[in-house]
N, CA, C and O atoms as a printed pandas DataFrame, in Angstrom:
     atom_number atom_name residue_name chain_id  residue_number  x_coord  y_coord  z_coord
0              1         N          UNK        A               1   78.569   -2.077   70.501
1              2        CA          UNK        A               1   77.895   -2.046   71.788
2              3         C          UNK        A               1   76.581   -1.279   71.700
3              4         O          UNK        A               1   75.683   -1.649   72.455
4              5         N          UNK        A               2   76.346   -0.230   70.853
5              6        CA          UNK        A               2   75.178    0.328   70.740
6              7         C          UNK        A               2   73.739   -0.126   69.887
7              8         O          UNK        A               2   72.587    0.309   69.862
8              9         N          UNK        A               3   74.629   -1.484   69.067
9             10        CA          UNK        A               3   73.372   -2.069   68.579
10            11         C          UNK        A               3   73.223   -2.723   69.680
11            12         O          UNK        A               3   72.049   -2.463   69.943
12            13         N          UNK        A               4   73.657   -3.492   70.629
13            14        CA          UNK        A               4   73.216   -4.818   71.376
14            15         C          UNK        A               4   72.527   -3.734   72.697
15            16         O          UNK        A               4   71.385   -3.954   73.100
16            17         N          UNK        A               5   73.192   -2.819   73.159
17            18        CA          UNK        A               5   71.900   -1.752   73.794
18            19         C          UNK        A               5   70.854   -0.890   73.078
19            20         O          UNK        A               5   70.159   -0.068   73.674
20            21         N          UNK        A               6   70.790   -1.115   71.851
21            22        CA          UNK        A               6   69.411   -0.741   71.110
22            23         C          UNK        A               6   68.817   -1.755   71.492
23            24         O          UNK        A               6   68.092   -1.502   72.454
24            25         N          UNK        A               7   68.791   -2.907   71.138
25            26        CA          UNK        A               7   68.004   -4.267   71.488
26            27         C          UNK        A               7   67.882   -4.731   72.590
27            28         O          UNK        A               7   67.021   -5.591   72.778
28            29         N          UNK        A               8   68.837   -4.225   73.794
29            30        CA          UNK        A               8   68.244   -4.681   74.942
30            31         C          UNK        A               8   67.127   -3.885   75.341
31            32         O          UNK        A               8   66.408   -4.445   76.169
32            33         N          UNK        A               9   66.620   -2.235   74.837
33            34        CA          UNK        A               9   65.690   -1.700   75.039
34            35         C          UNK        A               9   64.738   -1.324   74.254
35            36         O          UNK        A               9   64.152   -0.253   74.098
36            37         N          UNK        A              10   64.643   -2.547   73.686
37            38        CA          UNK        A              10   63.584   -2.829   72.842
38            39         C          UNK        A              10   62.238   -3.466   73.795
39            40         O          UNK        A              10   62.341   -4.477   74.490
40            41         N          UNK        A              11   61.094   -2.718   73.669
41            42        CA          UNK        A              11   59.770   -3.413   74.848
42            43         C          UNK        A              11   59.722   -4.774   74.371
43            44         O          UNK        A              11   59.781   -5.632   75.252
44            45         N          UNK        A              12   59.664   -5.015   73.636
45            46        CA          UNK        A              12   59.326   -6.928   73.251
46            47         C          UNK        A              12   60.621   -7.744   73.791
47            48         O          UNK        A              12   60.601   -8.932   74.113
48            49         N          UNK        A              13   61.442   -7.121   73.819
49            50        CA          UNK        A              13   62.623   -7.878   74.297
50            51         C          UNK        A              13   62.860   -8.356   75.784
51            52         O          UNK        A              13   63.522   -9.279   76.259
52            53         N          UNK        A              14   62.153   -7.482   76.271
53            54        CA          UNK        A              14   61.596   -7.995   77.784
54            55         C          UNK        A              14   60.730   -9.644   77.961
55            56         O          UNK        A              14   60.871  -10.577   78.752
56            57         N          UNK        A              15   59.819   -9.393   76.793
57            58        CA          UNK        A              15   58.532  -10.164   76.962
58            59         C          UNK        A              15   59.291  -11.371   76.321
59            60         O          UNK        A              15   58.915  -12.475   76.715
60            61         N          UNK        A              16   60.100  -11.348   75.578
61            62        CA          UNK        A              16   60.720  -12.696   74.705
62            63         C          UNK        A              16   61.743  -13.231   75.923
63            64         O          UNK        A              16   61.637  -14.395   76.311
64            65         N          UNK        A              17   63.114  -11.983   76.730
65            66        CA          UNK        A              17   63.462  -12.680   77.535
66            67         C          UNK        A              17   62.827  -13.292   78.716
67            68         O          UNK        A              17   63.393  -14.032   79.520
68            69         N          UNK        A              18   61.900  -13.004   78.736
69            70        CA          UNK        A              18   61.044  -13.851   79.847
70            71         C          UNK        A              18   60.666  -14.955   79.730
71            72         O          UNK        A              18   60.570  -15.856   80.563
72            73         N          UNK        A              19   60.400  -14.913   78.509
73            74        CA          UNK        A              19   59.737  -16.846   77.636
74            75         C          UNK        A              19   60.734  -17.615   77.920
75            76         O          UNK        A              19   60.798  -18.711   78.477
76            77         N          UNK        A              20   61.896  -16.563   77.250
77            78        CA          UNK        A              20   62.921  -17.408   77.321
78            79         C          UNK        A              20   63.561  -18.240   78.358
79            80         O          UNK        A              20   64.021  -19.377   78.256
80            81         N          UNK        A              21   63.491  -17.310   79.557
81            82        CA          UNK        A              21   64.119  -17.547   81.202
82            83         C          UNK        A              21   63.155  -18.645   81.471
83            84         O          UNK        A              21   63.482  -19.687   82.040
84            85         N          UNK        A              22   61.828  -18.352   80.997
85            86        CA          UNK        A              22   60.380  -19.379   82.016
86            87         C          UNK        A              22   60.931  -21.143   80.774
87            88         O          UNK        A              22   60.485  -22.175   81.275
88            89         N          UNK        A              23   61.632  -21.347   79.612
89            90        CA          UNK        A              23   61.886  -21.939   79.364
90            91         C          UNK        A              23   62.707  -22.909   79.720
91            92         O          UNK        A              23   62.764  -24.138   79.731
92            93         N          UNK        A              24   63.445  -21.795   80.066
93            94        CA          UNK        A              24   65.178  -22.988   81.273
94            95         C          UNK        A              24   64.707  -23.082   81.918
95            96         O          UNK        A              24   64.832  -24.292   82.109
96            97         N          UNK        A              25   63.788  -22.582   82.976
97            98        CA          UNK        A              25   63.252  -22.928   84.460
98            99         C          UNK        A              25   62.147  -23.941   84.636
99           100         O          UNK        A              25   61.740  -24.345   85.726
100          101         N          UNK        A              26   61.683  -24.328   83.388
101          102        CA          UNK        A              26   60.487  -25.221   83.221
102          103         C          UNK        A              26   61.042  -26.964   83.621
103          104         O          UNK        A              26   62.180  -27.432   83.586
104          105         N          UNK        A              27   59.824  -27.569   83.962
105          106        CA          UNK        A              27   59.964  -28.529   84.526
106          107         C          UNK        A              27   60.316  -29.471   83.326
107          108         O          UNK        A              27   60.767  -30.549   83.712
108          109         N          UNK        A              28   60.238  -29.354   82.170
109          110        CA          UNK        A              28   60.361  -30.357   81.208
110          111         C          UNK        A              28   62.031  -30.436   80.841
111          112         O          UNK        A              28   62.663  -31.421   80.460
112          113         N          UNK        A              29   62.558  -28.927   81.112
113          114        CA          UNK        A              29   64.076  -28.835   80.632
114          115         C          UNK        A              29   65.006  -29.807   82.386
115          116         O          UNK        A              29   66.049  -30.433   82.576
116          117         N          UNK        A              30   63.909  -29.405   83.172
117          118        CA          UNK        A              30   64.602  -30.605   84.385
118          119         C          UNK        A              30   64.835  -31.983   84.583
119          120         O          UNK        A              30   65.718  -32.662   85.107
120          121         N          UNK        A              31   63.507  -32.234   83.858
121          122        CA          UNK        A              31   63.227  -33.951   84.042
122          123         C          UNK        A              31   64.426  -34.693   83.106
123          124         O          UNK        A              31   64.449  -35.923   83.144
124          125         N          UNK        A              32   64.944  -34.329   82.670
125          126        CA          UNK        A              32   65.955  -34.470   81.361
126          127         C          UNK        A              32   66.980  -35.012   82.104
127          128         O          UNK        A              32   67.375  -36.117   81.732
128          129         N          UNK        A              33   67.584  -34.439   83.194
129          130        CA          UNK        A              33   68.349  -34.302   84.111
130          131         C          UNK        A              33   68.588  -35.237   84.736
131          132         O          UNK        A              33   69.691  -35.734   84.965
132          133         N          UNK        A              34   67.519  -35.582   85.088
133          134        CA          UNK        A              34   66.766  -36.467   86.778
134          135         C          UNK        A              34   68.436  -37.868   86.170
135          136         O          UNK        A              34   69.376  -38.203   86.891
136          137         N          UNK        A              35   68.236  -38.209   85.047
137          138        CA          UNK        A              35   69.295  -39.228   84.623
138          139         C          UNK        A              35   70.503  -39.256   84.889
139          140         O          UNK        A              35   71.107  -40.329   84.891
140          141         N          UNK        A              36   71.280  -37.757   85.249
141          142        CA          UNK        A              36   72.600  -37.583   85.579
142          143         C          UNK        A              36   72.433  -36.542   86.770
143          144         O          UNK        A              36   72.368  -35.323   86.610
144          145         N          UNK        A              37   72.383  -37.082   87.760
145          146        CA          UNK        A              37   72.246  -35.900   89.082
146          147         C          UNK        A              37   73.444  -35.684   88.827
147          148         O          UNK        A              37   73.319  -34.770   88.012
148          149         N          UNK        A              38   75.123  -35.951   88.981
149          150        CA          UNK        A              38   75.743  -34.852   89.236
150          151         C          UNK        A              38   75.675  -33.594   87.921
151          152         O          UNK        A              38   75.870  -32.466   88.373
152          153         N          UNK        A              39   75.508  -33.629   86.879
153          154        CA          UNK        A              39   75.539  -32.821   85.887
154          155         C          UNK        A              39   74.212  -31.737   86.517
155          156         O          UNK        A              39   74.096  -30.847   85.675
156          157         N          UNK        A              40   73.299  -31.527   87.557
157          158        CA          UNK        A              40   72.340  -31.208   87.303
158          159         C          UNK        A              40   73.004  -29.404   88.749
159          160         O          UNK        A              40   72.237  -28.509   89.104
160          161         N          UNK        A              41   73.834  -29.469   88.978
161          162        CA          UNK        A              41   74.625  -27.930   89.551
162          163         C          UNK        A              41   74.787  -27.029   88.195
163          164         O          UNK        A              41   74.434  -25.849   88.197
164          165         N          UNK        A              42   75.410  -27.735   86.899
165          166        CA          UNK        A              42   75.829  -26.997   85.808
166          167         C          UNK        A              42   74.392  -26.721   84.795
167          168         O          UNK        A              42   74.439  -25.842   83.934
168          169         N          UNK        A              43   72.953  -27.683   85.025
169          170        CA          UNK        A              43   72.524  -27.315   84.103
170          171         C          UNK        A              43   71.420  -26.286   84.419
171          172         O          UNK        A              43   70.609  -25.761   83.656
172          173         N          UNK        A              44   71.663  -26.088   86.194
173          174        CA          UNK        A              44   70.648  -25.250   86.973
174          175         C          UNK        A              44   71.132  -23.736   86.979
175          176         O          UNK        A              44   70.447  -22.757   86.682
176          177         N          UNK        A              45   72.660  -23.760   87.439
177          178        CA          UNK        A              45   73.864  -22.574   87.370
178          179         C          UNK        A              45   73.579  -21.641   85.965
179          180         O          UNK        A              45   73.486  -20.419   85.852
180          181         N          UNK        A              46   73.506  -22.436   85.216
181          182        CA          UNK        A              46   73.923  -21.932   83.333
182          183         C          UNK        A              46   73.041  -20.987   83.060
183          184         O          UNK        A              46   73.320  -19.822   82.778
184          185         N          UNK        A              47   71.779  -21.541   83.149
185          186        CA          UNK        A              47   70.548  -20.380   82.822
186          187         C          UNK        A              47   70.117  -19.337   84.009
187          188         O          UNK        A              47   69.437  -18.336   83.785
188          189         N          UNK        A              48   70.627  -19.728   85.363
189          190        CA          UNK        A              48   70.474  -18.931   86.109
190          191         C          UNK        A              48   71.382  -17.854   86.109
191          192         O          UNK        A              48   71.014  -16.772   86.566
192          193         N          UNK        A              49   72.523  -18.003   85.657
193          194        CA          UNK        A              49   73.854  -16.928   85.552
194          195         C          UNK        A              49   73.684  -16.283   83.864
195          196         O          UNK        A              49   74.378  -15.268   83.911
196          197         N          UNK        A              50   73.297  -16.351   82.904
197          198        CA          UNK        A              50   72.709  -16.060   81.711
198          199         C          UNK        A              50   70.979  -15.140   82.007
199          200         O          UNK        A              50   70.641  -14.424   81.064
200          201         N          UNK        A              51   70.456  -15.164   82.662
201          202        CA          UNK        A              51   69.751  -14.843   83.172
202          203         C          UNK        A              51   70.225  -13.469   84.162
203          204         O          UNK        A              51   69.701  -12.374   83.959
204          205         N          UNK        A              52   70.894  -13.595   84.857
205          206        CA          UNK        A              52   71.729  -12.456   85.651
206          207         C          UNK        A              52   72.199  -11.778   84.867
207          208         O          UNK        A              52   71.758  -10.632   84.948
208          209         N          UNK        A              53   73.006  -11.940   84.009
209          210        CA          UNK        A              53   73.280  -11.112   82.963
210          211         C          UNK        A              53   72.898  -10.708   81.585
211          212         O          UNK        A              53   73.517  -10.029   80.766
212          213         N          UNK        A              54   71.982  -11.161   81.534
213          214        CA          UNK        A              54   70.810  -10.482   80.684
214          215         C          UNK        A              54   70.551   -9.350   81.330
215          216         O          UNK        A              54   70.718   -8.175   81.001
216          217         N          UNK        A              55   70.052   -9.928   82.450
217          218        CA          UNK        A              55   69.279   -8.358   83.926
218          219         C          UNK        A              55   69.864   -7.328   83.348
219          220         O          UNK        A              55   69.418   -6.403   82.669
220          221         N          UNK        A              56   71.644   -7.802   83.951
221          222        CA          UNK        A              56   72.600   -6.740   84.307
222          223         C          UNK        A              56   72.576   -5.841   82.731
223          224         O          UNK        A              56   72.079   -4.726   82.573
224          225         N          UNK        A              57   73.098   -6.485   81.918
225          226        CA          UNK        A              57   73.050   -5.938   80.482
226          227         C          UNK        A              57   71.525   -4.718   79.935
227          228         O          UNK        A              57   71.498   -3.765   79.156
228          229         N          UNK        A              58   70.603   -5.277   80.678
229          230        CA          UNK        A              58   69.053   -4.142   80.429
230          231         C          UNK        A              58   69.820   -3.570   81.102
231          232         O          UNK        A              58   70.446   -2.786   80.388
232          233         N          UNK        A              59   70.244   -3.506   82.486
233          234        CA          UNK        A              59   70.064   -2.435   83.158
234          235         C          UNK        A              59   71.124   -1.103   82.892
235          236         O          UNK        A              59   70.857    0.098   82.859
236          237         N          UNK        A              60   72.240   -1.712   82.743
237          238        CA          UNK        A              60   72.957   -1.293   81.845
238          239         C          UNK        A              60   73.008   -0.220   80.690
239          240         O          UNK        A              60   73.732    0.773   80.619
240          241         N          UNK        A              61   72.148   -0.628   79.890
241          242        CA          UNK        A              61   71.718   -0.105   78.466
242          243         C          UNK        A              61   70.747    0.764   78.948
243          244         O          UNK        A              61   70.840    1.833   78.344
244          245         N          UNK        A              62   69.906    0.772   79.726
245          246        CA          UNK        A              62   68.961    2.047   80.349
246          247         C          UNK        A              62   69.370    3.075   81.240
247          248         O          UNK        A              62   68.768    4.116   81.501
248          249         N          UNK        A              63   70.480    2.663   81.685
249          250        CA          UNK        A              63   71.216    3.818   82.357
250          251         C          UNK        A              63   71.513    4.813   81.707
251          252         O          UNK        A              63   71.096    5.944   81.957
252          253         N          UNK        A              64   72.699    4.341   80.274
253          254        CA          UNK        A              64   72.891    5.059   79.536
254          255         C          UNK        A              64   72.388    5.523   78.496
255          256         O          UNK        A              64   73.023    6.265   77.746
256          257         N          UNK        A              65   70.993    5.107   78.254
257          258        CA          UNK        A              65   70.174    5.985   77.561
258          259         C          UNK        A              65   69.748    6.903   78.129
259          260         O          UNK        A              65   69.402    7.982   77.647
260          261         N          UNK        A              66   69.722    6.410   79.720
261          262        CA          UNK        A              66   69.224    8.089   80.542
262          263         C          UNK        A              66   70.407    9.147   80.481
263          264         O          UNK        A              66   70.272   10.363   80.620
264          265         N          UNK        A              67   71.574    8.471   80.252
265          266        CA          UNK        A              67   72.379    9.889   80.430
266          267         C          UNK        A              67   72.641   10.182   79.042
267          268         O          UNK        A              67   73.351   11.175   78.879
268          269         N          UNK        A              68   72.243    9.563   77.955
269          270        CA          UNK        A              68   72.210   10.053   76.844
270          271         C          UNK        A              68   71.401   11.164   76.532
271          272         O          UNK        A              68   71.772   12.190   75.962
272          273         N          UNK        A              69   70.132   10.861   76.993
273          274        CA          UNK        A              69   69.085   11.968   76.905
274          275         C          UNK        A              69   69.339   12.979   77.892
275          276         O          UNK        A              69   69.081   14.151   77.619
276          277         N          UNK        A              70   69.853   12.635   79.098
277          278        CA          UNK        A              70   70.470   14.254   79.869
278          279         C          UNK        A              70   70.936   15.376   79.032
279          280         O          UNK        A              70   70.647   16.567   78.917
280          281         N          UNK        A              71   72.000   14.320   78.339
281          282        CA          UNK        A              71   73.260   14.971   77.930
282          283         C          UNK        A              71   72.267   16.203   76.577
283          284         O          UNK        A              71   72.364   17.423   76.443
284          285         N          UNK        A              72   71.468   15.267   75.871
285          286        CA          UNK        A              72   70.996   15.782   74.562
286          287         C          UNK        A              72   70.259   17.362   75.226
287          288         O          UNK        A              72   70.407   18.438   74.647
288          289         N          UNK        A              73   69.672   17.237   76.197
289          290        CA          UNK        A              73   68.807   18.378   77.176
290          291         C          UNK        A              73   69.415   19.475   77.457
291          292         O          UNK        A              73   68.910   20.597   77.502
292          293         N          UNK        A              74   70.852   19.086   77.714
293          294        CA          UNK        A              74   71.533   20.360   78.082
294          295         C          UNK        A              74   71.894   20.777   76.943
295          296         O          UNK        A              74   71.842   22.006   76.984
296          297         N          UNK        A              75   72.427   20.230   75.374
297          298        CA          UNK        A              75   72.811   20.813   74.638
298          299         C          UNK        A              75   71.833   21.455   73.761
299          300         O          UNK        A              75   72.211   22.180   72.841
């Protein structure tokens, strides 16, 4: 768990998950779609809920680096 919160607070890792998110959300990964409307709840859901938890996971991993460094302060 402490490598995958080293890397979520990594500064570039922001800038890559963003490419990444603006990738699923792009109009080219939609038009794909347009062929099977009902499939198109699961292929909108997927990256939007992968996306949420990416968030959650930074936010996560920065919490407890803040109380890591508390902790290091008092000792």
């Amino acid at each position: 768990m402490k490598h995958i919160s080293k890397l979520l607070r990594q500064p570039g890792f922001d800038l890559l998950f963003f490419y990444l998110a603006l990738a699923f959300f792009s109009w080219p990964f939609f038009a794909k779609i347009d062929q099977y409307p009902e499939k198109m709840f699961g292929y909108i859901f997927l990256p939007w809920g992968i996306t949420v938890f990416t968030l959650f996971l930074i936010s996560q991993s920065l919490i407890s680096s803040d109380e890591d460094e508390q902790d290091a302060e008092k000792e």
